[in-house]
C-alpha positions in Angstrom: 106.5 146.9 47.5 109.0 144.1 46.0 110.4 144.2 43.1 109.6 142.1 40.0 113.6 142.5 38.9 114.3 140.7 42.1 112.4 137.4 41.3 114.6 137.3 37.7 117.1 135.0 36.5 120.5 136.5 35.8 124.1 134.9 35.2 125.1 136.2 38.7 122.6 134.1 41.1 123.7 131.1 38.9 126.4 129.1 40.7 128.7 128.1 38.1 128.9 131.2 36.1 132.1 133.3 36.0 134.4 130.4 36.8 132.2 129.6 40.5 131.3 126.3 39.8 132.8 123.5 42.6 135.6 121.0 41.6 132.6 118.1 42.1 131.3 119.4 39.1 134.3 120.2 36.8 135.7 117.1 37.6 132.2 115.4 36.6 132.0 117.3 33.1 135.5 116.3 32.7 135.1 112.9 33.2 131.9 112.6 30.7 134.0 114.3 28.0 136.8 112.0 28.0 134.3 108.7 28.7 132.4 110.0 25.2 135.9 110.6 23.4 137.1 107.1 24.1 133.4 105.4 23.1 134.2 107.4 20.3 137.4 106.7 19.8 136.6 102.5 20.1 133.6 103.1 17.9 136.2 104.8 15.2 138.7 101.9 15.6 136.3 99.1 15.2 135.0 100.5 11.8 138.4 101.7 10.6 139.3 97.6 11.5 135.8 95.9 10.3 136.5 93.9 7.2 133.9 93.0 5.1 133.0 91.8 1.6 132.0 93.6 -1.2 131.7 91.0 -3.6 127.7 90.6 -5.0 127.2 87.4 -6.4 128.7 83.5 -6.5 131.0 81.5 -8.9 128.2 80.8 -11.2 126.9 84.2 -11.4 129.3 86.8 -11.1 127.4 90.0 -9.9 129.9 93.1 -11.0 132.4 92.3 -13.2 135.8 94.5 -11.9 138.1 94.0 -14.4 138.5 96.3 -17.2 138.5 95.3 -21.3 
């Protein structure tokens, strides 16, 4: 008779457990961890860089008054 233990998952019949896994795939997860650091890092670089108004209202009708009386 088989044994049911023999059908079940464990961390040894996985490939890449205990430092197993190939260089194909180390190099891969590498590679997607630096590409999402530099989106990251453009993404962080075009907001530190955006300029944009704050200024609600026109000439004829200020919106918030800044100055202090």
């Amino acid at each position: 008779m088989k044994s049911n233990m023999d059908d079940e998952l464990s961390l040894d019949k996985i490939d890449d457990y205990n430092g197993n896994e190939s260089k194909e795939k180390r190099n891969t997860v590498r590679l997607v961890v630096i590409g999402i650091l530099l989106v990251g890092a453009v993404f962080a670089y075009l907001r530190y860089n955006s300029s944009y108004d704050d200024y609600v209202g026109t000439q004829e009708a200020p919106g918030i008054v800044t100055t202090k009386k």
